[in-house]
Every structure is written in structure tokens, then in C-alpha cells.
C-alpha positions in Angstrom: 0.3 41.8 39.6 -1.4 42.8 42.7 -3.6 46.0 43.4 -4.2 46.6 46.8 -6.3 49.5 48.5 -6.0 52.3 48.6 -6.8 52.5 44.6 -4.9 55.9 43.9 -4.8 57.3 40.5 -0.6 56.6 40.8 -1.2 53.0 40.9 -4.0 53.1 38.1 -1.9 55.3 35.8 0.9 52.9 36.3 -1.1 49.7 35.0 -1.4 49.0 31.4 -3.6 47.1 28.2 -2.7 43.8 29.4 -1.7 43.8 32.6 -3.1 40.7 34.8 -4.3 42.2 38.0 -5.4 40.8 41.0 -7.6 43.0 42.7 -7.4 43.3 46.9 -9.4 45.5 48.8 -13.0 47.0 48.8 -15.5 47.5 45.5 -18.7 48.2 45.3 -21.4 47.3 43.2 -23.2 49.2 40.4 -25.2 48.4 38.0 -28.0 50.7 35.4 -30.5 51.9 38.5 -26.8 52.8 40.4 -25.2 54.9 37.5 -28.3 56.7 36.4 -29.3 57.7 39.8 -25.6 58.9 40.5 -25.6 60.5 36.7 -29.1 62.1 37.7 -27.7 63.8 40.7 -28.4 61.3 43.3 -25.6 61.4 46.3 -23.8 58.4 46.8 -24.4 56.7 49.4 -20.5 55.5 50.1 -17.6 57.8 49.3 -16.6 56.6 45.6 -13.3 58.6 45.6 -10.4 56.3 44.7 -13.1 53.1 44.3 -13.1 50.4 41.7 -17.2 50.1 40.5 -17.9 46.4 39.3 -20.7 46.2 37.0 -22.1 42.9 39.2 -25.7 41.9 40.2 -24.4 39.1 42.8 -26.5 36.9 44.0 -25.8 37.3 48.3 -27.7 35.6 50.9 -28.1 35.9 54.6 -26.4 33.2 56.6 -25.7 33.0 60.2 -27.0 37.4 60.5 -24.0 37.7 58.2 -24.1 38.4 54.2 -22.6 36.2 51.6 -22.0 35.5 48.1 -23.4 33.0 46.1 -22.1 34.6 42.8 -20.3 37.7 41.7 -20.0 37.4 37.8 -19.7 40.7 35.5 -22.4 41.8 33.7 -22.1 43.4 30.3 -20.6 47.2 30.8 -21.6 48.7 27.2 -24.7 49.3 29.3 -23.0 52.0 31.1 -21.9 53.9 28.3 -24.0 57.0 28.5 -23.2 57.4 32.4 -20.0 55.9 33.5 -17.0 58.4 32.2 -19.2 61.5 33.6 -19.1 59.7 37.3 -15.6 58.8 36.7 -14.8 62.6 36.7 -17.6 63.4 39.0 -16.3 61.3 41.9 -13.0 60.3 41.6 -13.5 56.5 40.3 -10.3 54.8 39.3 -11.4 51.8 37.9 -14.3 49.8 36.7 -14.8 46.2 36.6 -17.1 44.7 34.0 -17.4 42.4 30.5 -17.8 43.0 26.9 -15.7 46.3 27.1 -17.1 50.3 27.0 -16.6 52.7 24.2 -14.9 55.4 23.2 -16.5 58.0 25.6 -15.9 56.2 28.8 -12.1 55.5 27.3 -11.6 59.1 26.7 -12.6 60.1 30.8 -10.5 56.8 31.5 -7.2 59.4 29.8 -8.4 62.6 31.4 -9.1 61.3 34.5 -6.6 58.8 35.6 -8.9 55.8 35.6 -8.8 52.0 33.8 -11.0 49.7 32.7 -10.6 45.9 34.0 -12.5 42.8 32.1 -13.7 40.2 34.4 -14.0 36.6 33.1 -17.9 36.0 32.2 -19.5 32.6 33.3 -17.2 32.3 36.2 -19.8 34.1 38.8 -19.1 31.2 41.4 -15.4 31.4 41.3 -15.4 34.6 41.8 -17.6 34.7 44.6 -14.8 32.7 46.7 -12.8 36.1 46.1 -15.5 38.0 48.1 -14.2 37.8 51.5 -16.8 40.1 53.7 -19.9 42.1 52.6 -19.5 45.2 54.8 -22.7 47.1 53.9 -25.4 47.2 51.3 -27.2 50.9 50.5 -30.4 51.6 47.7 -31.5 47.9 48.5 -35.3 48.8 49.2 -35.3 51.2 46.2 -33.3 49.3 43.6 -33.9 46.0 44.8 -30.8 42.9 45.5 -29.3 42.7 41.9 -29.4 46.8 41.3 -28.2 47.8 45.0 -24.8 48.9 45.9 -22.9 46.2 47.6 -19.5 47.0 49.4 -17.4 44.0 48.5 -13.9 42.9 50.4 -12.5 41.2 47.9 -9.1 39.1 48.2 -6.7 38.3 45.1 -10.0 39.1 42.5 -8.7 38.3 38.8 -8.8 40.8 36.1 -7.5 42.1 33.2 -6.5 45.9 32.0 -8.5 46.5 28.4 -8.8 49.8 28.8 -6.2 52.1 30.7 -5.5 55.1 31.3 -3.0 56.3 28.5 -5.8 55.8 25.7 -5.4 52.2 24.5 -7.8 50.1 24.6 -7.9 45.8 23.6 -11.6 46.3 22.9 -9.9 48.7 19.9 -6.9 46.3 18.7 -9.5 43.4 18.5 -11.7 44.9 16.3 -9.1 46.3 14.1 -7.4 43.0 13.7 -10.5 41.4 13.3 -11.6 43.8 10.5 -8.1 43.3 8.4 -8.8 39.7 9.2 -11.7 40.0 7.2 -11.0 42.6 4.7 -8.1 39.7 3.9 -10.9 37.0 3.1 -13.2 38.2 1.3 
């Protein structure tokens, strides 16, 4: 299905474990320097309200005066645990792009606050690149440096799946139950 800006907490609630989303509008980038300066009390330096957050250290390069990326893989959002369902709340974010899943915290702010949690596919960084249509602005560059800045990404058709939504279920869950009667089972 396709999820197009603006990223309202209607659409989000509406989307489920699952679902197969393709993601079009603009994301930014945020990785551990991002969500513990914006955890600490650092102001955002883009409006977050309604945004999707992709835990993503792209490589970009300058061609031509204009930015564009190389790659645009997920990195692993466990990382984010301490920080991420806090700034959920904090400034309105609807959805959060990563790997490897989050825990129960963050899937407990994803319930309260209208949010979901979407798994991008690992080891793919170049084909998701070609989704990145425009890089509009980069902010925290020269403090965080290139992989830890906070890119603002147009994305077009960018492929994900719901594993943790916004009515409390979570794949991340159902995988490791199965996987634990699985094992229970043979030995």
C-alpha cells in the first residue's frame, strides 16, 4: 500500500503488523548523536511533527552543487531504545524507519501515541538509495558529522514493512514467541 505525506496519525493508526508500505514523501535522518541530543533537550532543527525518522547513516555526495545518495540502508534501531518513544511523544513522530526491531518501551509510546514502527530490508542500502529522489537540506552536519547529521530525504515508493504498530502488536514479539515454542518443542 502506499503512504504518502502528509504522515497523520489517521493514516498511521490505520496501518497494521504486516502491512507492506511504500513510503512517499519526506524523512529525515536520525541516528544516536540525533536522538540523544533531541532526548537531552536539543531543539530540532526541522519541525518533526507528523515525520517518519529513519535510523540511516547514508552515504551522500556532492554532484553537480547538488546532494545525492550513494546508499540509504537501515541501521540497527535497538540502539534507540532509551530515547526514541520519549521523542515520539515529545514531537509528534508517526513513524520510524529502521532494522532489527525496538522493544517494549518504544512499542508502548508507539500505542499511546499514534505512531508505528516500519523494518527496512538490511544489505539493500544501494537499492534503496534509487528511492531518494531529492536531498532538500542537511542540519547538525559540522557537529555530528555526515553519517550522524539529519538529512531531509524525498523519498518516492520507499519499501517497508509495519512490525510494530500502533494497536500494541508487534512481529518482533510473535517471532520470538514462536521461536521459543519452536525450541521448547526440541529439546
Amino acid at each position: 500500500m502506499l503512504l504518502e505525506a502528509p504522515f497523520t496519525e489517521k493514516k498511521i493508526r490505520a496501518l497494521k503488523v504486516g502491512d507492506r508500505v511504500e513510503i512517499t514523501g519526506l524523512i529525515y535522518t536520525g541516528r544516536d548523536a540525533a536522538h540523544k541530543y533531541l532526548h537531552d533537550g536539543g531543539t530540532p532543527p526541522v519541525d518533526l511533527t507528523d515525520s517518519i525518522v529513519y535510523h540511516c547513516g547514508p552515504v551522500v555526495v556532492k554532484e553537480k552543487g547538488k546532494w545525492v545518495v550513494k546508499a540509504a540502508g537501515p541501521t540497527t534501531s535497538i540502539r534507540e531504545e532509551p530515547y526514541q518513544g520519549p521523542l515520539m511523544e515529545k514531537f509528534k513522530i508517526r513513524g520510524v524507519i529502521g532494522k532489527g526491531g525496538m522493544g517494549p518501551k518504544t512499542l508502548a509510546y508507539c500505542k499511546k501515541v499514534g505512531a508505528v514502527y516500519f523494518h527496512a530490508i538490511g544489505g539493500a542500502a544501494q537499492v534503496l538509495a534509487k528511492c531518494v529522489v531529492d536531498v532538500p537540506g542537511v542540519h547538525m552536519a559540522e557537529e555530528f558529522g555526515s553519517p550522524e547529521a539529519i538529512w531531509e530525504f524525498q523519498v518516492v515508493r520507499f519499501p517497508v514493512v509495519v512490525t510494530m504498530d500502533s494497536h500494541g502488536r508487534s512481529l518482533h514479539d510473535a517471532v520470538q514467541a514462536q521461536s521459543e515454542k519452536k525450541l521448547k518443542a526440541l529439546l
